[in-house]
SEMAR-163910 format. One record per atom (N, C-alpha, C): z, x, y. Coordinates in steps of 0.001 Angstrom, whole numbers, padded with zeros to 6 digits, always signed. Layout:
ZXY ...
This chain:
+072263-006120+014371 +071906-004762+013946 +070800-004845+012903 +069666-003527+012806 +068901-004261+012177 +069108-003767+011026 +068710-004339+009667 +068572-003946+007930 +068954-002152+008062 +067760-002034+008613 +067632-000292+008508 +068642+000401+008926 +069109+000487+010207 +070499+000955+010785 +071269+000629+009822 +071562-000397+008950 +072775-000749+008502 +072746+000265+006761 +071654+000347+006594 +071256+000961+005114 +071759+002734+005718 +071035+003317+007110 +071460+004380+007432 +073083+004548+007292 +073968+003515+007800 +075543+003695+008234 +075694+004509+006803 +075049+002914+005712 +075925+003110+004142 +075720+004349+003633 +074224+004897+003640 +074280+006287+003268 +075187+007395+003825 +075506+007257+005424 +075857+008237+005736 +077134+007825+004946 +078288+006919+005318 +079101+006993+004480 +079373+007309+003538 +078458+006903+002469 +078319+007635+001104 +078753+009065+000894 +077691+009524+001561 +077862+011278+001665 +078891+011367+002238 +079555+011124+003151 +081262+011645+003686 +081891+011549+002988 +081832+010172+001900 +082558+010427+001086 +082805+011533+000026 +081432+011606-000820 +081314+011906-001462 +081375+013905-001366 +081143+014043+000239 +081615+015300+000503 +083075+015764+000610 +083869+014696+000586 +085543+014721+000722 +085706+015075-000344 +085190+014052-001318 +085748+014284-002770 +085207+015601-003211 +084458+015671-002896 +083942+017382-003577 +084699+018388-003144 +085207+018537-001660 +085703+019332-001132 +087526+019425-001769 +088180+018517-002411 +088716+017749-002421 +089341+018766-004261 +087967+018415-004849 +087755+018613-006449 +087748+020283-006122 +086803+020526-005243 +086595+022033-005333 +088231+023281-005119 +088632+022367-004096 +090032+023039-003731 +091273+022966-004537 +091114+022075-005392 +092782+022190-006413 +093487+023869-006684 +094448+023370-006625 +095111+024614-006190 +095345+024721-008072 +095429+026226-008289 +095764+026998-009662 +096880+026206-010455 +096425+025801-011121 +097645+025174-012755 +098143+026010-013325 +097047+027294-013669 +097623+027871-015092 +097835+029229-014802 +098509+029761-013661 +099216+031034-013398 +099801+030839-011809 +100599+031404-011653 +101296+031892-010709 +100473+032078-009244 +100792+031898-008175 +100446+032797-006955 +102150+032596-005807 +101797+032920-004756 +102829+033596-003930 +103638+031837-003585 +102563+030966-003288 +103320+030008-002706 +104410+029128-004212 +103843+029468-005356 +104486+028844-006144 +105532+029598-007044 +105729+030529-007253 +106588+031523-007572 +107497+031512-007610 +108031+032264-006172 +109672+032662-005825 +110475+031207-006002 +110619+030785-006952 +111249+029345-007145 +112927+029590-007938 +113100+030383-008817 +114174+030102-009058 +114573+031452-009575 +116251+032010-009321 +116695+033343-009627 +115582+034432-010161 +115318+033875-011321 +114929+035032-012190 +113254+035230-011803 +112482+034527-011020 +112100+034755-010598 +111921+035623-009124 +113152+035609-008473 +113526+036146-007689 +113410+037793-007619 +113972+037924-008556 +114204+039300-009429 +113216+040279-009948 +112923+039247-010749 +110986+039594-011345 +110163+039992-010438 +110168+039055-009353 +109262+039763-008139 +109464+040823-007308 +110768+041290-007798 +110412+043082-007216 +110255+043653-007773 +110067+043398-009452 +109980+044519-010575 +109229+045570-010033 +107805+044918-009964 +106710+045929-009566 +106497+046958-008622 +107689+046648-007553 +108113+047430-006863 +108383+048871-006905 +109143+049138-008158 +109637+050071-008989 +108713+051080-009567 +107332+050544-009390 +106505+051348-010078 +104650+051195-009730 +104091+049990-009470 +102894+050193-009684 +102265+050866-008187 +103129+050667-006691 +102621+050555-005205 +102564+052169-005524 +103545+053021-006163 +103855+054152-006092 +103046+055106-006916 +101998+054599-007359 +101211+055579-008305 +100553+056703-007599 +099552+056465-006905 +099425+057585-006305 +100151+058444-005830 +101049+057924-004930 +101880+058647-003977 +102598+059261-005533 +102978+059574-006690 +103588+060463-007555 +102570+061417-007703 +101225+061193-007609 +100155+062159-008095 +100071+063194-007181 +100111+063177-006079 +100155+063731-004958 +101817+064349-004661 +103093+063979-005146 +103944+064256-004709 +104231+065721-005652 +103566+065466-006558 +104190+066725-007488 +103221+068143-006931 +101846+067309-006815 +100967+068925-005853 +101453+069224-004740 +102385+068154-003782 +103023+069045-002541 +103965+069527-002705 +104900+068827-003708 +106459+069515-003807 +106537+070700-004912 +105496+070381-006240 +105532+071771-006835 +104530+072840-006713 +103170+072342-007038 +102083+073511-006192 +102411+074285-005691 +102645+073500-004478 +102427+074623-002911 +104230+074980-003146 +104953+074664-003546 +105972+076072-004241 +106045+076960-004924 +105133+076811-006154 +104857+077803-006655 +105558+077808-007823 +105771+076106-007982 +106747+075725-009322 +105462+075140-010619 +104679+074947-010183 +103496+074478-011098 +101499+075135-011027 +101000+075276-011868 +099972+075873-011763 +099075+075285-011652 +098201+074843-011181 +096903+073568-011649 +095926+074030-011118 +095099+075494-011831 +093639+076440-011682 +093424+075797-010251 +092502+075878-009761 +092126+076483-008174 +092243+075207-007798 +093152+074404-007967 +093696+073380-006917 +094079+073523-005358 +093659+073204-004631 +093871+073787-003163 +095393+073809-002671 +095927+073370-003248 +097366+072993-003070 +097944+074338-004214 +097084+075155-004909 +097644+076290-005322 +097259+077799-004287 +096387+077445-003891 +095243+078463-002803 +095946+078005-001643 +096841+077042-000953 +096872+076974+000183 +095778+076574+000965 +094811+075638+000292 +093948+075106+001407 +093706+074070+001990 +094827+073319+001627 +094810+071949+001742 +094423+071414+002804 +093707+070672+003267 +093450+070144+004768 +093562+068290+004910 +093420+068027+005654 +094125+066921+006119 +093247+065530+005455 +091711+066096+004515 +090981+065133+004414 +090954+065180+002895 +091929+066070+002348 +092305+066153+000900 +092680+064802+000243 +091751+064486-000901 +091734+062999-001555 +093326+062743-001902 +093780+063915-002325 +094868+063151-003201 +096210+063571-001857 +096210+064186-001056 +096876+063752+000044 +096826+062279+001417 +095853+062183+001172 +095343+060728+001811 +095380+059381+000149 +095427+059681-000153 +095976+058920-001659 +097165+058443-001419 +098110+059560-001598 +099459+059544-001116 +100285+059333-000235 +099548+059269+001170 +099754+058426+002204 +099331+056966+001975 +098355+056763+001473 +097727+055228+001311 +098747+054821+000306 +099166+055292-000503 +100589+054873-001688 +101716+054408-000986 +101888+055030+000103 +103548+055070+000646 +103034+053375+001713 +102143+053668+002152 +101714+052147+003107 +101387+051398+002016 +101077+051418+001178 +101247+050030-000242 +102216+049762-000333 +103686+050559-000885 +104855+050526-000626 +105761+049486+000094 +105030+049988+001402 +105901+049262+002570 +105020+047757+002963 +103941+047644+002406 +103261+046442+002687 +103929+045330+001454 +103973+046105+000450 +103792+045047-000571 +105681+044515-000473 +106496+045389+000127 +107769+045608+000102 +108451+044497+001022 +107504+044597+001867 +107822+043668+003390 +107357+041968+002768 +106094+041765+001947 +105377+040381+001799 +106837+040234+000888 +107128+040562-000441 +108232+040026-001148 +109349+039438-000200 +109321+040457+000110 +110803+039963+001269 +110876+039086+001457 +109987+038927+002530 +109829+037197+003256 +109359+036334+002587 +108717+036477+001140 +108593+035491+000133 +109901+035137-000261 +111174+036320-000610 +111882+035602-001110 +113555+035396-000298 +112805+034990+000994 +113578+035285+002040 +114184+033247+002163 +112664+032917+001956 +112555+031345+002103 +112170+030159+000706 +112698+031477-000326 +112547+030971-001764 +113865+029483-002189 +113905+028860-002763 +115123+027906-002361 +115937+028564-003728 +116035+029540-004513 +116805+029943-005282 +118370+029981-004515 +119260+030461-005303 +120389+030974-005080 +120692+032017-004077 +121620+031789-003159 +121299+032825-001784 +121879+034613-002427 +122680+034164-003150 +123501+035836-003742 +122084+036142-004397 +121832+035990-005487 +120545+036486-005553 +119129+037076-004973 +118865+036190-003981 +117843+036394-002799 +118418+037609-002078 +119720+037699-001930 +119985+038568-000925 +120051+040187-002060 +120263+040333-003309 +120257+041318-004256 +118833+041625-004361 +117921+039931-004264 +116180+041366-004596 +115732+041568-002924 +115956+040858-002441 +115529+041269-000754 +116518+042651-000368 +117231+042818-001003 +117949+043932-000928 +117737+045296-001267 +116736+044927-002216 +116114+046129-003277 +114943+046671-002748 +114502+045194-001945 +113293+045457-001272 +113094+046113-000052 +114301+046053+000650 +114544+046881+002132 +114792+048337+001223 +115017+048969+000076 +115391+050183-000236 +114010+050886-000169 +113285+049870-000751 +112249+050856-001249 +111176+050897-000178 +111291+049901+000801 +110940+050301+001894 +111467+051562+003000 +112634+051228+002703 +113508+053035+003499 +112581+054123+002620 +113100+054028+001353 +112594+055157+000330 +110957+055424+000816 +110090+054844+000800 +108660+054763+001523 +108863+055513+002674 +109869+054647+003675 +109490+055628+005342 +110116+056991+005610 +110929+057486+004449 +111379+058771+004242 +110566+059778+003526 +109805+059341+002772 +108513+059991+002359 +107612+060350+003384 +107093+059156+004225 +106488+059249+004828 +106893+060415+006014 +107842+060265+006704 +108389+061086+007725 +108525+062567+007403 +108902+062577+006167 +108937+064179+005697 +107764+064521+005351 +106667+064297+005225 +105229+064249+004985 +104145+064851+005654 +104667+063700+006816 +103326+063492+008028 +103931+063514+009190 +105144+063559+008988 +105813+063483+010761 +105721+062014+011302 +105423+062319+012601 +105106+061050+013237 +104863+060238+012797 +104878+058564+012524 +104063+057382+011600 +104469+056343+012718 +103190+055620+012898 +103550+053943+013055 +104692+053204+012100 +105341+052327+012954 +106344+051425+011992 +105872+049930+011802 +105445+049945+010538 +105194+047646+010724 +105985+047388+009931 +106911+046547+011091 +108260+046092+010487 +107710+044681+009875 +106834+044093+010239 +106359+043149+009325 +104828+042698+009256 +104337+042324+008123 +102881+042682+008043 +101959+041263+008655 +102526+039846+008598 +101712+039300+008871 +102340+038717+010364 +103143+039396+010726 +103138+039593+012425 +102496+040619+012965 +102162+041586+012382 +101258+043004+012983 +099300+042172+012635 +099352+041597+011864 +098093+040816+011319 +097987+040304+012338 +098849+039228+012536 +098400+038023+013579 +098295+038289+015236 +098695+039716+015231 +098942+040278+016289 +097519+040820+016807 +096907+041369+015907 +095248+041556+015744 +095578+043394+016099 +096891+043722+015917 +097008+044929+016464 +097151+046010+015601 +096993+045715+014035 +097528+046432+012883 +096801+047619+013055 +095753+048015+013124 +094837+049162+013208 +095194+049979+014083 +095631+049742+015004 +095570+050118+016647 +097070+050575+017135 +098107+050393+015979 +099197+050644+015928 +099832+052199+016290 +100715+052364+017019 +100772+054025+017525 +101807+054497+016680 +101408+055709+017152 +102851+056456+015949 +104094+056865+017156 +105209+056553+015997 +106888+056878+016996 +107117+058227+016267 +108204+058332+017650 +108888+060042+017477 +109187+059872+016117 +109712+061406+015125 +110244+061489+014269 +111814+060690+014363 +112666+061036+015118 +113850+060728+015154 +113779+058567+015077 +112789+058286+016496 +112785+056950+015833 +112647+056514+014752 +111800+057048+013673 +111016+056892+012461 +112754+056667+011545 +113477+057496+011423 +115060+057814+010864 +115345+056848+011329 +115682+056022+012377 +116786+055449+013056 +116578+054337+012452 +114789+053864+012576 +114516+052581+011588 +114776+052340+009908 +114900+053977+009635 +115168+053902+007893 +116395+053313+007991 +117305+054406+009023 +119088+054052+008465 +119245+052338+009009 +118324+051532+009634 +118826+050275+010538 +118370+049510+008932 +117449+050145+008442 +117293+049200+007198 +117818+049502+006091 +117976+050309+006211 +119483+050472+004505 +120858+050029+005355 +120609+049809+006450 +122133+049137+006958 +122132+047878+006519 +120872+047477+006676 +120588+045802+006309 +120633+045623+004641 +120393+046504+003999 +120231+046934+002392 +121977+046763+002246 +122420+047364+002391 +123735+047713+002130 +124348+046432+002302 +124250+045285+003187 +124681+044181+003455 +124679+043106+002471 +122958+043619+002188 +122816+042549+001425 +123122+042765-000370 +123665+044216-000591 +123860+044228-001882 +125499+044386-001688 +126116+043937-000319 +127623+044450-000789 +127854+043668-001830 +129134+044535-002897 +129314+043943-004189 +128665+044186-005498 +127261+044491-005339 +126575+044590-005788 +126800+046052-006623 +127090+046453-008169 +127501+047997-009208 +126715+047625-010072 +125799+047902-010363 +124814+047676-011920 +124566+049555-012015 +125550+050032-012186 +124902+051697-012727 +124203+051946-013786 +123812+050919-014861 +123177+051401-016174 +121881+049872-016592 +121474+049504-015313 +120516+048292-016154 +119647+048909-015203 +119719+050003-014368 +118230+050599-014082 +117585+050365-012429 +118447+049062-011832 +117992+048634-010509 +118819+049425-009311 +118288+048816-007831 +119308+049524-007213 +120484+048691-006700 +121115+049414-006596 +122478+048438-005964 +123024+048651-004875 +124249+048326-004626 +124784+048697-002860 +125030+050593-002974 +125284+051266-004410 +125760+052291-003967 +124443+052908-003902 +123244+052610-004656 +121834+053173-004672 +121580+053410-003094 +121818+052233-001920 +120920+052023-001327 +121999+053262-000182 +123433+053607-000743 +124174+054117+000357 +124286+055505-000096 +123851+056231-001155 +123703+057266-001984 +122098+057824-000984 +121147+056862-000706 +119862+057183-000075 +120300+057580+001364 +121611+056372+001633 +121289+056634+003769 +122249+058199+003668 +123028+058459+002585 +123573+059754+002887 +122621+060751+003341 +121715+060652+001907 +120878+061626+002197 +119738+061452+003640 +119555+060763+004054 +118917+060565+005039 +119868+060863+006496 +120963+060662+006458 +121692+061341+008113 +121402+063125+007468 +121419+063127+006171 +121631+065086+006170 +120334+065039+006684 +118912+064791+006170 +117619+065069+006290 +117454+064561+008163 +117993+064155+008513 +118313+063524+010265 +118673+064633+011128 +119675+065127+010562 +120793+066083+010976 +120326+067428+011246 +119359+067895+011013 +118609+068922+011725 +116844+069061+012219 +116512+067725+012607 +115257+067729+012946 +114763+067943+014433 +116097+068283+015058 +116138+068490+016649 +115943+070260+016752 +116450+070758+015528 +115912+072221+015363 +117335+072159+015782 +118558+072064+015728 +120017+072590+015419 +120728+071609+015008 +121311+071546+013854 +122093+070660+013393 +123419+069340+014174 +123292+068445+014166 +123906+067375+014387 +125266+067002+014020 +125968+067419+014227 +127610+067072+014009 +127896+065588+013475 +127447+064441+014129 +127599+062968+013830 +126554+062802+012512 +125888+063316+012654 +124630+063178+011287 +125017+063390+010021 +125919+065056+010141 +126359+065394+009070 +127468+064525+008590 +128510+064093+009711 +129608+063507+009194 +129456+062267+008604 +128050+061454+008935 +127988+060642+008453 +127448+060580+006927 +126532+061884+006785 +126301+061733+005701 +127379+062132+004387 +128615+063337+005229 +129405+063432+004181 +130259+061691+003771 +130238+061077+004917 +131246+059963+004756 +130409+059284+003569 +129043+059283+003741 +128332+058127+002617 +128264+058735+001237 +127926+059999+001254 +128030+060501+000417 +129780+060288-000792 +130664+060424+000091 +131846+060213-000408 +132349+058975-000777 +131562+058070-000174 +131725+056854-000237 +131329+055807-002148 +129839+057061-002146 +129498+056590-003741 +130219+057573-004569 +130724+058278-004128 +131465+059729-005424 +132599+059241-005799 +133474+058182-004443 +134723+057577-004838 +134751+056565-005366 +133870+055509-004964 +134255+054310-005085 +132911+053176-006246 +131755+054246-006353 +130974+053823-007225 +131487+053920-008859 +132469+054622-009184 +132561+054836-010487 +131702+055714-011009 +130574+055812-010598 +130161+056858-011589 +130190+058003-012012 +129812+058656-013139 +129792+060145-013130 +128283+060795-013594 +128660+062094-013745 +127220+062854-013907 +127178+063051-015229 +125955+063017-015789 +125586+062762-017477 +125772+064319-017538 +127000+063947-019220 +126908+065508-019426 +126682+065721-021147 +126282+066412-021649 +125732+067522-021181 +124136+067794-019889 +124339+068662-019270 +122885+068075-018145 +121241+067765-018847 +121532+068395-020078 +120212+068339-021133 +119876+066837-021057 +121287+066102-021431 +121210+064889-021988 +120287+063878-021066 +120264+064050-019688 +119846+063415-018543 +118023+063147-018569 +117301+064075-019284 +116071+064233-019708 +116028+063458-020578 +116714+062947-021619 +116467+062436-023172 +115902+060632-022943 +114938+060582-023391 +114697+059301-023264 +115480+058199-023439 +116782+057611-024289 +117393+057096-024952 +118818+057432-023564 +118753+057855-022629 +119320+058077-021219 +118396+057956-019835 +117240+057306-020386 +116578+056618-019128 +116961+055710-018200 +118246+055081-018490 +119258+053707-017768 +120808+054433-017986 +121113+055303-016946 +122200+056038-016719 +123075+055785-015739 +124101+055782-015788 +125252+056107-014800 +124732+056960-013666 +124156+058040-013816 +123834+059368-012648 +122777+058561-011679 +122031+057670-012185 +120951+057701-011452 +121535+056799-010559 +120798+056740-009663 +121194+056111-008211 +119750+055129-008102 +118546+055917-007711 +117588+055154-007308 +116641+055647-008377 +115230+055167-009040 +114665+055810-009921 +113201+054564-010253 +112383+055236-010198 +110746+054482-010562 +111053+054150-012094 +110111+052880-012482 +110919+052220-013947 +109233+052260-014148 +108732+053682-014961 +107418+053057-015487 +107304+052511-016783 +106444+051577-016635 +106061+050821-017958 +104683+051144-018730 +104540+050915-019717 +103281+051255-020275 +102689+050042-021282 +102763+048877-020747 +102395+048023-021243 +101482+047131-021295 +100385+048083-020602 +098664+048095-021235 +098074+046979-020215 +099303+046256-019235 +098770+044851-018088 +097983+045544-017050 +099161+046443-016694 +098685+047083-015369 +098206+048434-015236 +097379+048991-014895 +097172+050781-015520 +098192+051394-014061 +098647+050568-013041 +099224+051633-012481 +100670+051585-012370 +101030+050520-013333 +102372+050663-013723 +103374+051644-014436 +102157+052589-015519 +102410+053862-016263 +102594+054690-015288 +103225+055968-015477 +103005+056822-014881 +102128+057804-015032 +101610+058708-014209 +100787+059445-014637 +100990+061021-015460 +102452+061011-015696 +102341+062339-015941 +101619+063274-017122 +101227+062303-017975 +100292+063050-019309 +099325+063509-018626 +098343+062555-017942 +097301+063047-017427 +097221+064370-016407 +097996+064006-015825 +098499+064949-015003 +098757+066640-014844 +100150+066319-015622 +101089+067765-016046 +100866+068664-017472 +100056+066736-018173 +100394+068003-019945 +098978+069341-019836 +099574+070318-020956 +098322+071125-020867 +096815+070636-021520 +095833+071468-021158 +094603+070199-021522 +094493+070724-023287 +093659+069448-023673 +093935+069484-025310 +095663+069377-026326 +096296+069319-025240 +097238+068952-025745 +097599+068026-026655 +097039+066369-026185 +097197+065265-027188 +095595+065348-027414 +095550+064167-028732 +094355+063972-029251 +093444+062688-028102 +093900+062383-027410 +093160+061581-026359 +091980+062195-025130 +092583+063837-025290 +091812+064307-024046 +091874+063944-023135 +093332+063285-022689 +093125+063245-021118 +094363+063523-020358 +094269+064608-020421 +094941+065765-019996 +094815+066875-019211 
């Protein structure tokens, strides 16, 4: 072989190498914070990772929930808001907000899951936040259904991904839309049997069976005449947390408003906002929102 060929091999080698190692140096995976594959490692991490659940996916969708549910009742005023005029149309920001909130919801609801589905923590645990996490996914597709009607269902996100079909996804009857809530608070309910925390704020088995009540009533007449099995089921669930949850209703009813009763017995299911300056959509919005303007000295109101 001659000199030259052999000087070519060494260079090229060189560079392969030296492109490995770069490629090599360039890719080290994160030391100094968290991501998905390193995380869900032990209980309390487990836990932690649905905090956010509770509050940041849901910001919009609150901004928007109070202009459909009080507005357009005629329970709140907000000057020529179209949602006070009745003009709302389908390309309204903060109604398409609020749909895009409820599919954050159920996206971000579904990735935890299966993060901490295959987490090697403690299985009672895994099965209490994967538990929390099928709620607030029901809680999402019950919004949604009373909303918009019809909706596509992605029961899981990086099988609808890999599917290449996520976009293209069709929408099911109303009644299917229900059948999938109650199949997943069935699965909720499983995984929190046992499960009574009435005053540290999360949900538990009676949270998640306090929701499917209300969901056979909200079931129970969408055929346009009421449902006999719907209702009975919802009185059964319903009776089910009145007897056997222990709890009772905060009294005096004033008291239920008072901040210092934000982690109550009454509550069942409930958004945990924080205001601790990490995340801006972890706060809630209601100053901005509801207070009157000039109210606080911030102006943003």
């Amino acid at each position: 072989m001659k000199l030259s060929n052999i000087k070519y091999l060494v260079v090229a080698s060189v560079i392969g190498v030296m492109t490995t190692s770069c490629s090599d140096f360039l890719n080290r995976p994160t030391e100094d914070s968290y991501n998905q594959d390193n995380f869900y490692q032990t209980d309390a991490q487990c836990v932690s990772g649905v905090n956010y659940l509770y509050n940041s996916p849901w910001y919009d969708f609150q901004r928007g929930f109070f202009k459909v549910g009080e507005c357009l009742s005629g329970n709140l005023y907000m000057g020529n808001s179209p949602y006070v005029q009745f003009t709302v149309n389908g390309t309204d920001q903060d109604l398409v907000n609020m749909s895009y909130s409820l599919w954050a919801v159920i996206g971000h609801a579904n990735v935890v899951y299966n993060s901490i589905k295959g987490a090697p923590a403690s299985q009672s645990v895994k099965n209490q936040a994967m538990g929390e996490c099928l709620v607030w996914k029901a809680f999402a597709y019950f919004y949604l259904v009373r909303s918009f009607g019809e909706v596509p269902i992605v029961h899981d996100n990086t099988t609808a991904l890999a599917s290449g079909g996520y976009n293209t996804s069709k929408k099911v009857k109303r009644a299917d839309v229900y059948e999938y809530i109650i199949m997943t608070l069935e699965k909720a309910r499983e995984l929190l049997a046992g499960i009574n925390t009435p005053t540290n704020g999360r949900i538990d088995y009676y949270g998640a069976t306090g929701l499917l009540a209300k969901v056979y009533l909200t079931k129970a007449g969408i055929s346009g005449s009421l449902n006999a099995d719907d209702l009975a089921n919802a009185a059964k669930y319903a009776k089910e947390v009145i007897d056997e949850s222990g709890r009772e209703l905060v009294y005096p009813y004033e008291d239920i408003f008072k901040l210092n009763n934000n982690f109550n017995q009454e509550s069942l299911i409930a958004w945990r906002w924080t205001a601790d300056g990490t995340v801006w959509t972890a706060q809630n919005s209601l100053q901005c929102d509801l207070g009157m303007q000039g109210f606080d000295e911030f102006g943003d109101d």
